[in-house]
Biotite code that builds the C-alpha atoms (Angstrom):
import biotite.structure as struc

atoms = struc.array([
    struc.Atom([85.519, 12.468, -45.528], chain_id="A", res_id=1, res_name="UNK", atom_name="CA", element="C"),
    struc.Atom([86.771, 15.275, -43.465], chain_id="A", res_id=2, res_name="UNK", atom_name="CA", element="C"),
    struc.Atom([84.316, 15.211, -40.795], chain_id="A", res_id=3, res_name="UNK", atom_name="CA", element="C"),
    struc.Atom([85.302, 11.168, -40.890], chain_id="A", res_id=4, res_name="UNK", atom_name="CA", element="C"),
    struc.Atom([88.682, 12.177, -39.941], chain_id="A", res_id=5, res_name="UNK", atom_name="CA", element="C"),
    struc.Atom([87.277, 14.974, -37.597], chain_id="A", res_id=6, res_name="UNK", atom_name="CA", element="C"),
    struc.Atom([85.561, 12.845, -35.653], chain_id="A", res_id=7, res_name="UNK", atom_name="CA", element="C"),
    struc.Atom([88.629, 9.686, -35.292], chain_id="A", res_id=8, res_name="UNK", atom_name="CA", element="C"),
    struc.Atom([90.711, 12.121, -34.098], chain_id="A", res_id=9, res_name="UNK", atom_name="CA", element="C"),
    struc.Atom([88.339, 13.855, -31.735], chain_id="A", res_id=10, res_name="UNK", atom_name="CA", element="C"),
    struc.Atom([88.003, 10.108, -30.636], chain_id="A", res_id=11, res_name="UNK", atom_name="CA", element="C"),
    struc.Atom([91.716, 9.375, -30.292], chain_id="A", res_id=12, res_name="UNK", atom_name="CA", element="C"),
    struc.Atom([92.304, 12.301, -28.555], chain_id="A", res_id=13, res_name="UNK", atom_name="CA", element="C"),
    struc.Atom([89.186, 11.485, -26.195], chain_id="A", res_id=14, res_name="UNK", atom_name="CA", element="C"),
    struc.Atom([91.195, 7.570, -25.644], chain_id="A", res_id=15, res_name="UNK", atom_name="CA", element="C"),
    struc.Atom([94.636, 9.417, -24.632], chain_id="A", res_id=16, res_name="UNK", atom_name="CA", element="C"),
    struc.Atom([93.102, 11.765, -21.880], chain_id="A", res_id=17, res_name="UNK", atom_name="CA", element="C"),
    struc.Atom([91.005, 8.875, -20.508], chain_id="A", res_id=18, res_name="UNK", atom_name="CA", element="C"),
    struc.Atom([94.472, 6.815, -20.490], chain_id="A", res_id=19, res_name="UNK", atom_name="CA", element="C"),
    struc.Atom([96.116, 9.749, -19.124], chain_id="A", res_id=20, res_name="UNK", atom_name="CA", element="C"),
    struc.Atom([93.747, 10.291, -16.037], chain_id="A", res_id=21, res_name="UNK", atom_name="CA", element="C"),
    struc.Atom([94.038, 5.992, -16.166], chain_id="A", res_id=22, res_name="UNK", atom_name="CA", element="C"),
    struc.Atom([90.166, 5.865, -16.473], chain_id="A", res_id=23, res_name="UNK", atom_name="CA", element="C"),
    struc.Atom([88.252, 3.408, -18.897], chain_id="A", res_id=24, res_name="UNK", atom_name="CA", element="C"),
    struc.Atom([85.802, 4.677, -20.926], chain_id="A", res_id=25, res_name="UNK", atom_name="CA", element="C"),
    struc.Atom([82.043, 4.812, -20.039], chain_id="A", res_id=26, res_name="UNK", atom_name="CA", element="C"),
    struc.Atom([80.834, 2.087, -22.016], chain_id="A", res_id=27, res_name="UNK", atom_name="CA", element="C"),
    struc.Atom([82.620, -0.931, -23.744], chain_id="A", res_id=28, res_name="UNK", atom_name="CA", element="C"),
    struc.Atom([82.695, -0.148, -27.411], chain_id="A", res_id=29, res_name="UNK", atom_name="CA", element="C"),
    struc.Atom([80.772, -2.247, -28.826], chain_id="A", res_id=30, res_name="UNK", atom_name="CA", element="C"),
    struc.Atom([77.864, -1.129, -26.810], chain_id="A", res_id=31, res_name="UNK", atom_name="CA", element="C"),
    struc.Atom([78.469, 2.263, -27.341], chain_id="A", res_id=32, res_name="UNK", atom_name="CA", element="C"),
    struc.Atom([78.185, 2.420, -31.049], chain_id="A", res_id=33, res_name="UNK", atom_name="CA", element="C"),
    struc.Atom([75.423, 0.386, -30.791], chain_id="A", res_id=34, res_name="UNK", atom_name="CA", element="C"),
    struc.Atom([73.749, 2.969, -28.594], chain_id="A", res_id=35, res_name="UNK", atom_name="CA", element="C"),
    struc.Atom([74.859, 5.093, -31.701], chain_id="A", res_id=36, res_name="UNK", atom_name="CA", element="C"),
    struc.Atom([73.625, 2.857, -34.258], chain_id="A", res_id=37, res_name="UNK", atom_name="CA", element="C"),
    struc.Atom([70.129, 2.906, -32.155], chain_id="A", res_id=38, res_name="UNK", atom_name="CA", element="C"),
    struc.Atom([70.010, 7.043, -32.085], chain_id="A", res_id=39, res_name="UNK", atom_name="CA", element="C"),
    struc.Atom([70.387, 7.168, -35.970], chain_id="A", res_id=40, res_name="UNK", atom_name="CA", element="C"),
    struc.Atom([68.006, 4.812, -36.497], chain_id="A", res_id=41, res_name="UNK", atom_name="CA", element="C"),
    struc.Atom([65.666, 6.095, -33.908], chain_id="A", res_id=42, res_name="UNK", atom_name="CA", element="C"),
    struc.Atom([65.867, 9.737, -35.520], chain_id="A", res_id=43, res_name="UNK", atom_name="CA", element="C"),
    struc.Atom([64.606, 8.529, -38.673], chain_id="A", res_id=44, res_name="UNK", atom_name="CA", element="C"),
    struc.Atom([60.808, 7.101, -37.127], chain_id="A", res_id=45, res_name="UNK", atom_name="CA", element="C"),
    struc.Atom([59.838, 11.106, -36.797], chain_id="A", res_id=46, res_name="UNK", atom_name="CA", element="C"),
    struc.Atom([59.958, 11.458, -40.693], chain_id="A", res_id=47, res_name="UNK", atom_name="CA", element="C"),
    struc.Atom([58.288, 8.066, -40.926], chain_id="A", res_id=48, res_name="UNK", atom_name="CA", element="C"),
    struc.Atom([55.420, 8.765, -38.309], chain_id="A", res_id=49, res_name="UNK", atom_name="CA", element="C"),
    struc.Atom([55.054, 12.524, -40.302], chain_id="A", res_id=50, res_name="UNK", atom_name="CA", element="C"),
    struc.Atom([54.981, 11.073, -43.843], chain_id="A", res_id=51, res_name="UNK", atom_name="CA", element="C"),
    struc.Atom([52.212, 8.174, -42.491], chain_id="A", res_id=52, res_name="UNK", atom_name="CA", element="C"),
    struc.Atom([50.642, 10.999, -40.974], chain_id="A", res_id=53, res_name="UNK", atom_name="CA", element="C"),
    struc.Atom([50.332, 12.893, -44.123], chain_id="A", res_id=54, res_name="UNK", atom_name="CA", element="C"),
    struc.Atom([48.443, 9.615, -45.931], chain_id="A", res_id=55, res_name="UNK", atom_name="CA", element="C"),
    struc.Atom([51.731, 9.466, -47.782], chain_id="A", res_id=56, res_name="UNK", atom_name="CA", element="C"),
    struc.Atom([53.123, 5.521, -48.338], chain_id="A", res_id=57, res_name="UNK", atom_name="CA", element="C"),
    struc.Atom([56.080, 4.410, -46.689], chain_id="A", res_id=58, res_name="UNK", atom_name="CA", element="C"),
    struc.Atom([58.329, 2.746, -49.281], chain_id="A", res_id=59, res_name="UNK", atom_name="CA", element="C"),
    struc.Atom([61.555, 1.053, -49.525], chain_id="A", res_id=60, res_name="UNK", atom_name="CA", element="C"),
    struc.Atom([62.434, 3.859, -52.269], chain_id="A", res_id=61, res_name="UNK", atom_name="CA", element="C"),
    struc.Atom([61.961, 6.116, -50.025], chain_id="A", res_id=62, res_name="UNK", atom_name="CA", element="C"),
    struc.Atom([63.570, 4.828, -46.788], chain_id="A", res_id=63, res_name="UNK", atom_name="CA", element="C"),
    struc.Atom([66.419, 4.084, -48.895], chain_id="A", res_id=64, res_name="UNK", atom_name="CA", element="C"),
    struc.Atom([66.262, 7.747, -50.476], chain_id="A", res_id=65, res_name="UNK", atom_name="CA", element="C"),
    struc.Atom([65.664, 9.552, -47.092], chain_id="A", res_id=66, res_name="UNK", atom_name="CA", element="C"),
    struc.Atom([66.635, 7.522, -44.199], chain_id="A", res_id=67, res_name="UNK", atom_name="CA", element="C"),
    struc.Atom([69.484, 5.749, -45.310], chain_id="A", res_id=68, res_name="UNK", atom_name="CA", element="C"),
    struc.Atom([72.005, 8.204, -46.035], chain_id="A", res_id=69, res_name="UNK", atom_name="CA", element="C"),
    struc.Atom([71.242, 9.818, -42.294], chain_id="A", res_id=70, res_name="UNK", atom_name="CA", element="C"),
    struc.Atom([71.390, 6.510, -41.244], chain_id="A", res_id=71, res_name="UNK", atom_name="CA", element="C"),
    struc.Atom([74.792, 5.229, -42.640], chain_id="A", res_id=72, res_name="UNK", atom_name="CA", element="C"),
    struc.Atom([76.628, 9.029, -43.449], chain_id="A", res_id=73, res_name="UNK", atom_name="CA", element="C"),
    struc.Atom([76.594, 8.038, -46.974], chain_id="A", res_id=74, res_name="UNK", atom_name="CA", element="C"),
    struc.Atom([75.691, 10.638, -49.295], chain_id="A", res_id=75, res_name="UNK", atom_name="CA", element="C"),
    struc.Atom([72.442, 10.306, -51.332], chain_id="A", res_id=76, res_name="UNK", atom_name="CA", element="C"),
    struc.Atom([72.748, 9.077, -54.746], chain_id="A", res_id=77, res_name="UNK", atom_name="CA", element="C"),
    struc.Atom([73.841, 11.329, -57.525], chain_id="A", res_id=78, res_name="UNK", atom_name="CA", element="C"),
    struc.Atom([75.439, 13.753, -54.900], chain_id="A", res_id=79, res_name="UNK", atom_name="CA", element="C"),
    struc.Atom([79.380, 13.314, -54.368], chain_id="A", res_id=80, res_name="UNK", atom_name="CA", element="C"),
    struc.Atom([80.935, 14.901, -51.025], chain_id="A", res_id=81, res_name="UNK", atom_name="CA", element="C"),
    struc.Atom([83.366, 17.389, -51.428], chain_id="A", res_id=82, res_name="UNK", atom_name="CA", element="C"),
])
């Protein structure tokens, strides 16, 4: 949770200086953390294109084991954050 919070006030902080200098930001929201949405996915087709590579199957077990957590920040199962 702490880089969570890291990263919403980073963001906050980022808002009040672009206020401050009474600029908007470069991109509505919405289509930046799509843009985001798009990079996490995107960085998860390397380990696909490697395993395929390998003659290894691609399996929803094991998107949802490997890419999922990277994907969503959630941690894998049977592993708590601290």
């Amino acid at each position: 949770m702490k880089p969570t919070l890291i990263s919403l006030l980073m963001g906050a902080i980022a808002g009040v200086l672009y206020h401050a200098m009474q600029i908007q930001s470069p991109a509505p929201p919405i289509i930046a953390l799509l843009g985001l949405l798009g990079m996490l996915i995107g960085e998860q087709v390397v380990p696909a294109v490697r395993r395929k590579m390998a003659g290894e199957p691609l399996t929803a077990a094991w998107f949802h084991r490997e890419c999922v957590p990277r994907i969503t920040g959630a941690p894998p199962d049977g592993k708590s954050e601290r």
